[in-house]
C-alpha positions in Angstrom: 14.6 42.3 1.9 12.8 39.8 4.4 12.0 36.6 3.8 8.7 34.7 5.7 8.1 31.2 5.3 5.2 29.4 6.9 3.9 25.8 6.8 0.9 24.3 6.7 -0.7 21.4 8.0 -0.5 17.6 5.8 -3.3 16.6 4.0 -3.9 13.4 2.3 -5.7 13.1 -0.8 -7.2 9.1 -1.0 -7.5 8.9 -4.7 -3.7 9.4 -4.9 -2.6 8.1 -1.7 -0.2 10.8 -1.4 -0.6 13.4 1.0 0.8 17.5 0.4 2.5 19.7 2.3 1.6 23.6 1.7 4.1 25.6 2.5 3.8 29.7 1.5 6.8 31.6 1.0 6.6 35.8 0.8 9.4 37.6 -0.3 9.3 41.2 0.8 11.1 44.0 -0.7 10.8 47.7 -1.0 7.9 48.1 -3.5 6.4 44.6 -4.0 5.2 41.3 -1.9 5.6 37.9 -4.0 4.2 35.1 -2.5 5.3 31.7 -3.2 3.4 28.2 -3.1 4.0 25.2 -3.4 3.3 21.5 -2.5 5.8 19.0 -1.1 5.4 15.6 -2.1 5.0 13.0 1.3 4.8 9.6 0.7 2.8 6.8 2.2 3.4 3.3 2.5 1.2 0.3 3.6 2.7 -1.7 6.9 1.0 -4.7 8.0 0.6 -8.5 8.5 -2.4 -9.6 7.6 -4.3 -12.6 6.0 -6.4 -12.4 3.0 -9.5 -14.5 2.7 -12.1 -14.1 0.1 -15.7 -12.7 1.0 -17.5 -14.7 1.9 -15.0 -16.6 3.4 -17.0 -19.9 3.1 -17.2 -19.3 -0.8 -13.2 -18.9 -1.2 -11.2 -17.6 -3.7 -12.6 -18.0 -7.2 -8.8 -18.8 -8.8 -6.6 -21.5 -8.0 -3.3 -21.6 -5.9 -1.5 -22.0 -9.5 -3.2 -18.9 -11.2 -2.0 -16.9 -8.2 1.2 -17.6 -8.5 1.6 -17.8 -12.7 0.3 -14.0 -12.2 3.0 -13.5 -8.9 6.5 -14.5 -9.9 7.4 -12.5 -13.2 7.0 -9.1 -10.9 10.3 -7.6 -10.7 12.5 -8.0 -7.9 10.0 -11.2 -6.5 11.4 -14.5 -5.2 8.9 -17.1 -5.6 9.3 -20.6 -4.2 7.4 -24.1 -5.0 5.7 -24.0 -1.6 4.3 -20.8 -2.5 6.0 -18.9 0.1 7.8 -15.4 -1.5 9.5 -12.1 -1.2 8.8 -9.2 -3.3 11.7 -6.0 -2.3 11.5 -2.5 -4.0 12.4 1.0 -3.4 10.3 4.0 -3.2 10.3 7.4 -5.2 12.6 8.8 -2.5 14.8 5.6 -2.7 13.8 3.7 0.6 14.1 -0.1 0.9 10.2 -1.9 1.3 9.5 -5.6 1.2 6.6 -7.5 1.4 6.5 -11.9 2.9 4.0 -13.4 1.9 2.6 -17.2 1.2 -0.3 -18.9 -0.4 -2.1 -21.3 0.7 -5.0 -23.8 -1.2 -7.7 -26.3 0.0 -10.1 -28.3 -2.1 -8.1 -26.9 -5.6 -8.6 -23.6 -4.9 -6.6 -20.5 -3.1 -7.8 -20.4 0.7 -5.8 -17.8 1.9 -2.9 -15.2 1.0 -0.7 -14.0 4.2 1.2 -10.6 3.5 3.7 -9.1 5.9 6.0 -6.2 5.4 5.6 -2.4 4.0 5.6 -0.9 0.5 3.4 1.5 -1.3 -0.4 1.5 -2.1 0.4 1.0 -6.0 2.9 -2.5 -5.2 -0.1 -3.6 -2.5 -2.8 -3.5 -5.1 -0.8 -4.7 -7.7 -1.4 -8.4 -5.2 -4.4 -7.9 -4.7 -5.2 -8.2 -8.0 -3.3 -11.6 -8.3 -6.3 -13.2 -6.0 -9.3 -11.6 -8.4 -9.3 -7.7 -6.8 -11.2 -5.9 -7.3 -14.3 -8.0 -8.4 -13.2 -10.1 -5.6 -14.4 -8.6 -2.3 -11.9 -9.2 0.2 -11.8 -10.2 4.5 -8.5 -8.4 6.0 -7.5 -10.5 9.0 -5.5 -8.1 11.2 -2.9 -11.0 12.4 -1.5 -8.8 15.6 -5.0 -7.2 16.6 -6.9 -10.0 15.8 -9.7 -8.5 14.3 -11.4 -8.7 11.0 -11.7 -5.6 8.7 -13.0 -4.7 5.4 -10.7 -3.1 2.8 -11.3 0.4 3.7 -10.9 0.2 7.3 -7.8 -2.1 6.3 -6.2 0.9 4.8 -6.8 3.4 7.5 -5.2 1.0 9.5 -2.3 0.2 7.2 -1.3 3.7 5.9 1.8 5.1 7.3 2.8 9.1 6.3 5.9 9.6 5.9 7.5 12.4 5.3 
């Protein structure tokens, strides 16, 4: 009996934001082929620092630095302090550490901008962008260390890290 494995390339599927591995396994023997498949789960996780501003940016953010953070501090595992500055750890389906910095800032009653720094998955990074009004809010991504401003999609193709 011989055994033949061969691996295929990574593919990431958007929707899911989690990218397969295809791997085909044969198992010969004397009378019959059996050929295995199946995926392997890779994760991806978001790193960046980057400022949030609202679209237009002139307009601001339609809620207030005090809804922000009423819908912020009762996630699990965040720190939230009076200036508005927090901390927000988790771990990963395989069990990896990710943490995310981040700190709010208001002018003229209302949220100005959001500055997040750190790594964690797709599902933790929308869950604050919906604290500022995502999706209905459209949303500037100021890239702090290339100094360019994106729009969400090119934010993500930027931010998205594989790995396996």
């Amino acid at each position: 009996m011989r055994i033949e494995q061969d691996v295929g390339e990574v593919t990431e599927r958007r929707g899911a934001n989690i990218a397969y591995q295809q791997s085909h396994s044969s198992i010969r023997g004397r009378h019959a082929t059996i050929y295995l498949c199946y995926p392997t789960i890779v994760t991806v996780q978001y790193h960046f620092h980057v400022n949030l501003f609202a679209q237009p940016r002139a307009a601001g953010f339609a809620v207030t630095w005090e809804d922000v953070a009423t819908l912020l501090e009762p996630m699990p595992r965040m720190i939230f302090e009076l200036d508005g500055s927090f901390v927000l750890s988790g771990d990963d389906d395989q069990g990896r550490r990710w943490q995310v910095n981040g700190h709010l800032f208001d002018f003229a009653g209302r949220l100005f901008r959001l500055e997040l720094h750190g790594d964690c998955p797709p599902a933790v990074f929308d869950e604050l962008l919906r604290a500022v009004g995502w999706p209905t809010q459209p949303l500037e991504f100021e890239m702090v260390r290339a100094g360019v401003t994106v729009d969400e999609s090119t934010f993500r193709q930027q931010a998205g890290v594989i790995d396996r």
